[in-house]
N, C-alpha and C positions, 0 to 999 in steps of 0.2 A: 289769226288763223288758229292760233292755241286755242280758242272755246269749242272747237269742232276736230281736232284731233283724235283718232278713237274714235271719234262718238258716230251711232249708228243712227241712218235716217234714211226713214221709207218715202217714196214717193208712188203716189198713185196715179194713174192716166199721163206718165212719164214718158211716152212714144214720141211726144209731142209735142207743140205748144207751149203752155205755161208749166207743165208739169216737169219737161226737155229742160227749161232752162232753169228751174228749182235745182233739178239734177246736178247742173253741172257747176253751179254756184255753189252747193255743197261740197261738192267734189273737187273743188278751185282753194276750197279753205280745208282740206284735207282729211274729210268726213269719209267713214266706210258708207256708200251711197247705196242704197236698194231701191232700184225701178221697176215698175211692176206696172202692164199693160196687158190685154188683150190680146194686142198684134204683138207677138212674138218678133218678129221679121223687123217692124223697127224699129223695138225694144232694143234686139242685138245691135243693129245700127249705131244707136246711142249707147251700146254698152264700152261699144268700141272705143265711141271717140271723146269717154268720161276722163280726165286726168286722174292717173294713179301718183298722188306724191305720198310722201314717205312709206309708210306702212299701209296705207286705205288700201280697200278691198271692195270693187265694188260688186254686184252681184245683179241680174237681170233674171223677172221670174213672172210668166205671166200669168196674168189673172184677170178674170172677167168681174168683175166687182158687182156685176148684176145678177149672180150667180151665189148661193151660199156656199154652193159645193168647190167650185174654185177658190174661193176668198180660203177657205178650207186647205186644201191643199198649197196654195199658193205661201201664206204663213207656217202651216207646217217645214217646208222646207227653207223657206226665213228664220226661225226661229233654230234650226237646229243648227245652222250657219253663225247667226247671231244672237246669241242667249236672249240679249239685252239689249232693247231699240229704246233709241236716247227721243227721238224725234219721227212723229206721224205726219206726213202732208196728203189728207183727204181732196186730193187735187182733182181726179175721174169723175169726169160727166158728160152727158151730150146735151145738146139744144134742137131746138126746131119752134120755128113761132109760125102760127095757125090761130087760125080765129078756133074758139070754144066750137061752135058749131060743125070744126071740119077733122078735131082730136077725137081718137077713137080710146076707147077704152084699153084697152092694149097698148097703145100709144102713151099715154098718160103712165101708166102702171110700169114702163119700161124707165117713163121719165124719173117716177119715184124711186126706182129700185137702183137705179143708176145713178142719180145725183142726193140721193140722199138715205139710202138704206145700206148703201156699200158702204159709207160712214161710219152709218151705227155699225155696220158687223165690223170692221177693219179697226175701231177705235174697242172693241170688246176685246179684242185679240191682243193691243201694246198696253191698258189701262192695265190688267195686275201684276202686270211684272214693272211698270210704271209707281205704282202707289206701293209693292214692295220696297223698291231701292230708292224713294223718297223723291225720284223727280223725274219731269218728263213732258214733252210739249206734245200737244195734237194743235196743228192747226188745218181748220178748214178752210177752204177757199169757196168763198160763199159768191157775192153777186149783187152790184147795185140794184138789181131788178127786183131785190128783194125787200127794199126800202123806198123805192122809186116804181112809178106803173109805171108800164110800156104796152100799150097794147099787143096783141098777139102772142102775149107773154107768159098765159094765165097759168100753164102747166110749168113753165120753166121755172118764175117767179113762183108757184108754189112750193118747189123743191127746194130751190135757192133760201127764200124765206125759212121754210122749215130745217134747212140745215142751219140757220143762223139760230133758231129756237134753240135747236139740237143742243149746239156748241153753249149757248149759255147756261143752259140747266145743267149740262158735264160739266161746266166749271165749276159750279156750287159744289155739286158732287164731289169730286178732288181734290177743294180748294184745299185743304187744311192737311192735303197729303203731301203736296208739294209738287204735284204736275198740274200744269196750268194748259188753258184752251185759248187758243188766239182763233178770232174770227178775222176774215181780211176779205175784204167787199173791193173786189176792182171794178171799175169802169169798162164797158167796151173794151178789148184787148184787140189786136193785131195778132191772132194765129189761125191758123189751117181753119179752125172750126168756121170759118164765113166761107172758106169756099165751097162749105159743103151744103150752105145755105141759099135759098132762093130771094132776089132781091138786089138791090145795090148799096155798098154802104163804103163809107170815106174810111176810110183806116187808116189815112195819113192823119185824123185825128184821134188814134186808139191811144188806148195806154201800151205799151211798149215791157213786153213780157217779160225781159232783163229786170228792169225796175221794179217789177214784179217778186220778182225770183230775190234781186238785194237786200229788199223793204224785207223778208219773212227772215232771210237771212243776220240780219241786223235786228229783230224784233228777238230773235232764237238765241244771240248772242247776250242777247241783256237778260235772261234765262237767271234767277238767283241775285240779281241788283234791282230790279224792277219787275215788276209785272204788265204787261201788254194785254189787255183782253178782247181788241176792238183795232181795226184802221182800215179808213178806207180809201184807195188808190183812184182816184179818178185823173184823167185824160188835163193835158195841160190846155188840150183847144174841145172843145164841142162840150155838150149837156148830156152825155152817156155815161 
């Protein structure tokens, strides 16, 4: 728990899901945890029932990531809380699978702006005080879809895919500063986000969002002994 003592770490689309249990795996090894959603309502939920040991502090501050003007304010009052963030997790996004022919332009635009331009702006915002103090992790949470087709995929998979783009060309950029970019490609997960979708899908064969949240945890800790640039989490039963 010593590597995460002090040290400050953002989590984005943290209401929830994979995001919720980043949170609290941070917050378990004694990290000051910053969550940051949309929904207000069960942002505080999860603010609640974050473990404070020793000294952490954690803080809940919401933000719509598909928004420049919130990402704006949402950091602003991060930053004057916490000077200095140790650790980004670009976790916020939505999905929806539709055939090409049934995505609207609007739709699409919502998708990019949301799984993958909240990114770019949220990693603009920790990278110079990151490459000031010489070190600093962003990881993204990207998406098999982004290396694998699925149909119905075309708009999500292009997000997904282009935040793994994203994450690779930041790393080049950084490298020699001493903050490094971890991409993490999970398989199908088991959270909320399917019941928001139409369809039927097994989720007793997901990946299990804990293992999730450990794996970035254990990659964050070897931060300064090794470098991580890449892993990806697939499911122990099914092809997703």
């Amino acid at each position: 728990m010593i590597a995460f003592k002090d040290r400050v770490v953002v989590v984005t689309g943290a209401s929830r899901g994979i995001g919720q249990a980043i949170a609290h795996e941070f917050a378990d090894k004694e990290a000051n945890v910053v969550i940051a959603s949309r929904n207000i309502v069960l942002l505080e939920e999860v603010l609640k029932d974050l473990p404070c040991t020793g000294n952490s502090k954690h803080l809940a501050v919401e933000m719509d990531i598909s928004r420049e003007e919130s990402i704006e304010r949402g950091f602003e009052r991060i930053l004057n809380m916490y000077p200095s963030i140790d650790i980004l997790v670009n976790n916020a996004g939505i999905a929806f699978f539709k055939l090409l022919t049934e995505i609207r332009g609007e739709d699409w635009d919502r998708m990019m702006r949301t799984n993958l331009k909240g990114a770019f702006l949220c990693s603009q915002k920790v990278i110079p005080g990151m490459v000031l103090k010489g070190s600093g992790i962003i990881v993204n949470i990207s998406s098999v879809s982004a290396i694998k087709a699925f149909p119905y995929n075309t708009a999500y998979s292009a997000a997904k895919a282009g935040l793994l783009a994203f994450g690779n060309s930041l790393r080049e950029e950084v490298r020699k500063s001493g903050v490094n970019v971890v991409n993490v490609i999970p398989g199908a997960t088991d959270t909320p986000i399917w019941d928001d979708l139409n369809g039927e899908f097994d989720r007793t064969k997901m990946v299990d969002r804990s293992d999730i949240a450990r794996s970035i945890a254990d990659i964050c800790a070897l931060s300064g002994k090794t470098t991580v640039e890449e892993v990806i989490i697939r499911p122990a039963a099914g092809d997703f």
